[in-house]
C-alpha positions, 0 to 999 in steps of 0.5 A, a space after each residue: 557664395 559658399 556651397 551648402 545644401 542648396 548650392 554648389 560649384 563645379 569647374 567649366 571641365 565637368 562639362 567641357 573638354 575630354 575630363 568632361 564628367 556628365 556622370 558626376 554631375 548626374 550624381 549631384 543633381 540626384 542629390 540635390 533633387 532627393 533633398 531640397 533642390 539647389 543649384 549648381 555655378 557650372 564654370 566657378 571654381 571652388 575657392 572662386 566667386 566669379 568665373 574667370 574672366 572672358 571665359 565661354 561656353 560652347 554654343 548650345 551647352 546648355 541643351 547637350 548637358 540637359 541631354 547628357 543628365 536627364 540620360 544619366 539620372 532618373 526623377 530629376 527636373 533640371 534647367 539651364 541658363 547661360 550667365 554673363 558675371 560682371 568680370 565678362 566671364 560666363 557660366 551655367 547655372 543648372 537649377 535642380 528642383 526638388 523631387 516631390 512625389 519619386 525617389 530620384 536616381 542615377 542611371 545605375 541604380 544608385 541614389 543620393 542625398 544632399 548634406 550639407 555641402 557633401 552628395 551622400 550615397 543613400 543605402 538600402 537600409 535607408 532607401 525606405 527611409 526616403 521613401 516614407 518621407 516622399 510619402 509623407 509629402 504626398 500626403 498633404 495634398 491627397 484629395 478628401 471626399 469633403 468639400 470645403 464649402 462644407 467646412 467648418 465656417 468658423 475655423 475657415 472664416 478665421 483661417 482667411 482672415 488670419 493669412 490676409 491680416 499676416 505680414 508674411 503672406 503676400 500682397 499678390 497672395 492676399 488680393 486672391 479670392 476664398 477659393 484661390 487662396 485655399 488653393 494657393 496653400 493647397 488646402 483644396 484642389 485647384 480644379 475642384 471643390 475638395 479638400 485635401 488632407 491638408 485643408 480638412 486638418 485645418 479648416 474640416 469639422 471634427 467629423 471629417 477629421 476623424 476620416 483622416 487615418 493619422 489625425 494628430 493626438 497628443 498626449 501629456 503626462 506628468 511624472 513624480 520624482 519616483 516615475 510615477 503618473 500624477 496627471 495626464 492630459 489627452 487630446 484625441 477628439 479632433 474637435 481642434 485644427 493644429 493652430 487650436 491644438 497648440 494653444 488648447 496644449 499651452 493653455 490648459 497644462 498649469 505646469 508651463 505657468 511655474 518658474 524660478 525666481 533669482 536674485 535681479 539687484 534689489 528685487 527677484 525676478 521670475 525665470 520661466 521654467 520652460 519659456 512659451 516660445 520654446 514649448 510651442 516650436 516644439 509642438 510646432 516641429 512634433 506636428 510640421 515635421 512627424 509622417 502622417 503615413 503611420 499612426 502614433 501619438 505625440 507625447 509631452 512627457 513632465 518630470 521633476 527636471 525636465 520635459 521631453 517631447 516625443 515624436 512617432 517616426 524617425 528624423 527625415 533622411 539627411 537629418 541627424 542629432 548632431 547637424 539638426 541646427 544646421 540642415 534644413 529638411 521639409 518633410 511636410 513641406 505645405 504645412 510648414 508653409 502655412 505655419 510660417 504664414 500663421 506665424 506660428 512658428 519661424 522660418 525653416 531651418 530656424 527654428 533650433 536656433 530660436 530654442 538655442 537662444 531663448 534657453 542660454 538667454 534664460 541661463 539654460 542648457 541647450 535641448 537635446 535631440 534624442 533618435 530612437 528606432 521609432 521615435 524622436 525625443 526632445 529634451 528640454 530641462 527645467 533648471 537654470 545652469 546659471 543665474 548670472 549668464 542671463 544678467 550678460 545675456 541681458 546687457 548684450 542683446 540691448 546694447 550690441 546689435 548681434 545677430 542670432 548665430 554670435 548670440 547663441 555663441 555669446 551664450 555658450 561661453 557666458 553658460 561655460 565661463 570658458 571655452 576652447 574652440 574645439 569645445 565651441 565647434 562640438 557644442 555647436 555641432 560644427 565640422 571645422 574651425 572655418 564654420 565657427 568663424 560666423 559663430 564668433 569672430 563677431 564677438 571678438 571684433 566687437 570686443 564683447 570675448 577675448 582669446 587667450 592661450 595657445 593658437 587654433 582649436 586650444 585657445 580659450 574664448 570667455 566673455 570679455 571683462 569689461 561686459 561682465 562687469 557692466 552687467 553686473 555679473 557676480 558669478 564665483 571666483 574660478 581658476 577656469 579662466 586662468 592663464 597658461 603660465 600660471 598653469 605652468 608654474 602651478 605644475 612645478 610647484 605641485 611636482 616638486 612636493 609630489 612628483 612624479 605623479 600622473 597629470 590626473 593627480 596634478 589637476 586634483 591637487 591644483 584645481 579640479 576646474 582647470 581644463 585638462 588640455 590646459 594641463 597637458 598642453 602646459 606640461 608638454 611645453 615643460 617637457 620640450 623646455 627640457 624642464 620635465 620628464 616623462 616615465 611610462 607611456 599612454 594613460 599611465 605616464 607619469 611626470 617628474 622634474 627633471 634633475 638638472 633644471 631642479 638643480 639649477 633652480 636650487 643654485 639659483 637659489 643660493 645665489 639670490 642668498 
């Protein structure tokens, strides 16, 4: 297994021996507990699956490193268990469970958070941060002064029977009476009658979900191509739980109706301008994800080109615009659930990769998250970048079964014509070359896009021949997907006319569209040759045919004569 947010592995050294290190480990399980809780192999080393083989453990480990960690760490809940692996060898499993309500820390006085498979120390200008998010957890399940049998009947009798009916609730779950499946999605209290936060929001009259201090308003406005309002839609009455809210926000608004017709063949076909599935994770995200602790509306913002859906709060601690698609952060951790239940939106931590897809599928570009002081913004924009992708797009998901991630790479390059791997990893906000392997190697195995070019992160990757001409594909003639050594002869040839000139100007004069790495690798390989030369340094070096190799090409010429 690959350590990630949830998991890590440490050597049977951090606990045994005189290099033991208790405090290191505090340190991670501090993290751990701060995020998302995880567990941590205790005698596997990093670049193992399994531990050695017949290695063993100390009789009584396990309670001398619960001993030693709950000593070095404050606000953790930590087990042990002593496994046997399949080769013989054992290991400690140390599972960590998630730190609800407190701020977990290390005897020292420092604080942690798990990102991904990195224990990251939390500052003091984000310590409130964290703090804000554990409350924002608490709020879900604060008791109310109503009692659920005073709810509202109709929003309570479609709830039950919507979780009953739903694929994704339990059988154990369903066979529970009112009550105890109320409880089980803490909507009420176990030893009571009364609701919570949580279950007034979904199944209270809109009297008492007025009561709540930051009940969810949303606000929809549409803008001009001048920034002026022209419309505006506000819903601030709380008659609506959030499952009502999100469909009264799709229903009700004409603008999600309109879309863009592209040539299909013989007939047109209509490409949605923002398509359903997009906008209702978005409203999703902006009401599962936002601090109910402080007050704010949540806006839909339309313009001429785009839609951006704005958010009061930060991002939850840990998460950033740029590892979004692939950190996993609950911040109201209850709600989430029940949503997913409801199927209103997907599994955790897959919701961007859902917006990923749709969009490149309907030839768009990927949504933009915006941080703000105050604010998240997500920017979602209205044209399509590129009509012939969707007809690829198309043919791939019927054809070849792909999973999501290759899907979404497929997409990428399909939107681009070409990509080198270094552009794949900052388009999917990736760390290394490693992580882009699940990403795309599948594409190359099963034929569906090819490299080309130099090795590692300078190589192109585009959409294989053979499937754009399967589908149709009738995208223009570019010199983006050129080889490198018609690249290098494209060099000399502008160099012999006007050399010596910059790189710049050679990619001017060649074609704009040829990637400037793809021109500077190629002149680099002409200047090792001993073919070119350079003259000054840094960005305004220059290049020139070297002499003796236009000398010798002149010769050769003569002799062809």
């Amino acid at each position: 297994m690959i350590e990630n947010q949830l998991y890590d592995k440490k050597s049977i050294r951090s606990v045994v021996g005189s290099r033991a290190d208790f405090k290191e480990l505090a340190k991670d399980c501090v993290a751990f507990a701060n995020a998302q809780g995880g567990s941590i192999d205790i005698g596997i080393e990093d670049n193992s699956k399994e531990p050695p083989q017949n290695q063993k453990f100390p009789n009584g480990i396990e309670t001398v490193i619960q001993n030693k960690l709950t000593s070095l760490a404050s606000g953790i809940s930590i087990s042990t268990e002593r496994i046997i692996a399949p080769n013989g060898g054992e290991f400690i499993k140390l599972s960590i469970a998630r730190s609800v309500s407190n701020v977990a820390m290390t005897s020292s006085g420092k604080t942690y958070i798990r990102i991904g498979d990195q224990s990251r120390p939390v500052g003091s200008e984000d310590f409130s941060r964290l703090a804000a998010d554990k409350g924002a957890l608490n709020w879900e399940t604060t008791l109310t002064p109503f009692s659920w049998q005073n709810a509202d009947s109709d929003k309570l009798r479609n709830l039950l029977s919507e979780l009953r009916e739903s694929d994704r609730v339990s059988a154990f779950a369903k066979e529970k009476s009112d009550k105890e499946l109320l409880d089980f999605y803490n909507l009420t209290d176990s030893e009571s009658d009364s609701m919570t936060n949580l279950g007034v929001l979904f199944i209270g009259k809109q009297t008492q979900r007025s009561k709540l201090l930051c009940a969810p308003v949303i606000q929809c406005i549409k803008y001009d191509q001048y920034g002026e309002k022209v419309n505006k839609w506000l819903w601030d009455e709380n008659r609506f739980n959030p499952k009502e809210l999100i469909n009264e926000v799709w229903t009700k608004i004409p603008e999600w109706a309109e879309g863009t017709e592209i040539a299909d063949g013989m007939f047109r076909r209509n490409i949605p301008a923002y398509p359903e599935p997009v906008v209702r994770e978005l409203l999703c995200n902006a009401l599962v994800h936002r601090q109910y602790t402080i007050r704010g509306d949540i806006f839909i913002n339309i313009y001429p080109d785009y839609i951006e859906v704005v958010n009061p709060g930060t991002l939850p601690l840990g998460v950033t615009e740029s590892n979004i698609l692939h950190t996993t952060k609950k911040r109201n951790e209850h709600m989430a659930n029940l949503f997913y239940a409801l199927h209103l939106m997907e599994r955790e931590g897959s919701g961007y990769d859902m917006m990923y897809e749709t969009l490149l599928a309907n030839g768009k570009n990927v949504p933009k998250v915006i941080e703000g002081e105050d604010s998240v913004k997500v920017v979602v924009e209205r044209r399509v970048i590129n009509p012939e992708c969707i007809k690829v797009m198309q043919l791939a998901s019927t054809n070849f079964h792909i999973k999501q991630k290759p899907q979404i790479c497929l997409g990428l390059l399909a939107l681009h014509e070409s990509l080198t791997a270094s552009s794949l990893i900052k388009l999917l906000y990736l760390k290394d070359a490693d992580m882009l392997r699940p990403w795309l190697h599948p594409l190359l195995a099963s034929g569906l896009a090819i490299a080309s070019g130099a090795k590692a992160k300078a190589k192109e990757y585009r959409v294989a021949s053979e499937l754009l001409k399967d589908s149709g594909y009738r995208g223009r003639t570019t010199l983006k997907r050129i080889e490198g050594y018609r690249v290098k002869e494209l060099i000399l040839e502008d160099l012999k006319i006007y050399g010596p000139c910059s790189l710049k100007d050679v990619q001017e004069r060649i074609g704009a569209e040829i990637s400037m790495r793809k021109i500077q690798f190629q002149a680099k390989k002409l200047v090792d040759e001993g073919v070119l030369n350079t003259i000054g340094e840094k960005r305004w070096t220059k290049y020139e045919l070297c002499h003796s190799s236009h000398k010798n090409k002149k010769d050769a010429s003569k002799a062809d004569a």
